[in-house]
N, C-alpha and C positions, 0 to 999 in steps of 0.2 A: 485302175491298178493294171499295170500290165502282166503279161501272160506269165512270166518269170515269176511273179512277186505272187500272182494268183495261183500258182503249182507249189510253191514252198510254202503260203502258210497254209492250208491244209496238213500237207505233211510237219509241219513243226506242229501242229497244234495235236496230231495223231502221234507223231514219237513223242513228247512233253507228258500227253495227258497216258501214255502207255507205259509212259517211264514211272510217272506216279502211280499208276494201279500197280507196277511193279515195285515199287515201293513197300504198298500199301501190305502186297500179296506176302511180302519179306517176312516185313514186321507180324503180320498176323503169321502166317505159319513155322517159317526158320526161330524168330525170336518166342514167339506163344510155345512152342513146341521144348525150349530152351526153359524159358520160366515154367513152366508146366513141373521139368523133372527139380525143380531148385524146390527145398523146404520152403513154407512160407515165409520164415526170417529170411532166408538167402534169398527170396524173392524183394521182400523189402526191401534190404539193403541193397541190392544191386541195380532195380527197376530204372530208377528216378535218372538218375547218372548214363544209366546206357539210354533212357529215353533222351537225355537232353541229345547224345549223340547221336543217335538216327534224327532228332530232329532236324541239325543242320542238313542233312539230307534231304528230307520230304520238303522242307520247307521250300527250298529254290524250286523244287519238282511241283508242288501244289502250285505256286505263284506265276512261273511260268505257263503253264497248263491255262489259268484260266487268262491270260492274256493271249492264251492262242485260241482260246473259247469265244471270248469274247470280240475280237478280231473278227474271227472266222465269221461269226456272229452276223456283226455288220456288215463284212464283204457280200454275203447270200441273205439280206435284209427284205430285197425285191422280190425275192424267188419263197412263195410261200411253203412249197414243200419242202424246201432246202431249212428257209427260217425253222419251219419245227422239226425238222431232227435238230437245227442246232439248239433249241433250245429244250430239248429233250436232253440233250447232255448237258447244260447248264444247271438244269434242276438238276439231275444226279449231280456235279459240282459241288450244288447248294445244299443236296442234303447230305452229302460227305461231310461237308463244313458245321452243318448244324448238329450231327451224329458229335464229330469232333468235341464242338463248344459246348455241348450244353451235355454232353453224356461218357465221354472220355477226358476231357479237361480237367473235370471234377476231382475223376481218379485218380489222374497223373499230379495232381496238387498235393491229394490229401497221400499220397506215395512219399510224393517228395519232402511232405513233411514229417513221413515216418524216418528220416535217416537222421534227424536232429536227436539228441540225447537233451535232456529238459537242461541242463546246463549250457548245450548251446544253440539249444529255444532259445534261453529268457535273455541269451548274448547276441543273437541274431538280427539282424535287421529285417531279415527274407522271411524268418519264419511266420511272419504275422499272415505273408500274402499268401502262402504255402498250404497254409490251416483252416485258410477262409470256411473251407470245406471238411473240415475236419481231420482225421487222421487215421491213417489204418493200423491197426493191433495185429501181434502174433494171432488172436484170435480168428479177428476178420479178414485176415489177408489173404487166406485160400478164397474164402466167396471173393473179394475183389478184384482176383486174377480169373477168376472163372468170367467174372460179369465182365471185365473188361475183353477178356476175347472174345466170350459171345459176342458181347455189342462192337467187336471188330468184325463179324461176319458181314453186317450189308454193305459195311464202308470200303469192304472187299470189294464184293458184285456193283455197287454203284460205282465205284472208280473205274472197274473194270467196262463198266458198260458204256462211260464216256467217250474212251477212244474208238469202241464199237459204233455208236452213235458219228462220231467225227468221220470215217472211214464210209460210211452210208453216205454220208453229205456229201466228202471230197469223190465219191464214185458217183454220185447223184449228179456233182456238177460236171464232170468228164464227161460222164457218159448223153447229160444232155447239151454241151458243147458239140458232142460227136455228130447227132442230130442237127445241131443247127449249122452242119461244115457242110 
């Protein structure tokens, strides 16, 4: 790789993966902070829809990010110190993604299928997939916003500690270039 190529992906993989912990930071405090003062119906009803919108956001930002992870990754494969910072940000990566799938996905389904009226439930195609998870109630829907931004906190610090982790690497590799000049 030449010296050009080896100076920019560092820095893309630190602004990609800084832009998704700012993302992440968004959605947890500007929008948490937003749903927080909404009744729990007004929570309902408005969640799902504004989630799918901030998705198309995070999403380019998550996907990017880990191709500049994973990149980065194998550029500093030889350099053992180098390999585990990067792969100290990887695992944060991973367990963003797993926090995601296995414990916000659930929410964001069973949300989204609170916006169906049983009339266009049983007309729906979508609702089947929506529901897998069940559905939130005027009832349950204050605990479900509460659980779901708790369990927005580590996906906060772990996003956030990627591009920290990335920015150790890319000054790791600099600064022992510097030494080998």
């Amino acid at each position: 790789m030449n010296s050009t190529a080896e100076t920019r992906l560092p820095a893309f993989t630190i602004i990609s993966s800084a832009a998704f912990a700012g993302g992440n930071l968004f959605i947890g405090l500007s929008m948490g902070g937003y749903w927080l003062s909404l009744s729990p119906e007004a929570f309902m009803a408005t969640f799902f829809g504004q989630w799918l919108f901030f998705l198309l956001t995070i999403m380019p930002l998550f996907l990017i990010s880990i191709y500049g992870l994973l990149r980065s990754s194998q550029t500093d494969a030889k350099d053992p110190h180098l390999r585990a910072i990067w792969r100290r940000a990887n695992l944060c990566w991973i367990a963003t993604c797993l926090i995601t799938l296995l414990f916000h996905m659930p929410l964001n389904l069973r949300l989204g299928a609170a916006t169906f009226s049983p009339d266009e439930a049983a007309a729906s195609g979508i609702y089947g997939v929506l529901s897998i998870f069940g559905n939130v109630t005027p009832e349950n829907a204050a605990f479900t916003r509460a659980i779901w931004l708790i369990g927005h906190v580590p996906r906060i610090l772990l996003a956030i500690a990627i591009p920290v982790f990335a920015m150790r690497a890319a000054f790791g590799r600099r600064d022992q270039s510097v030494l080998c000049a």
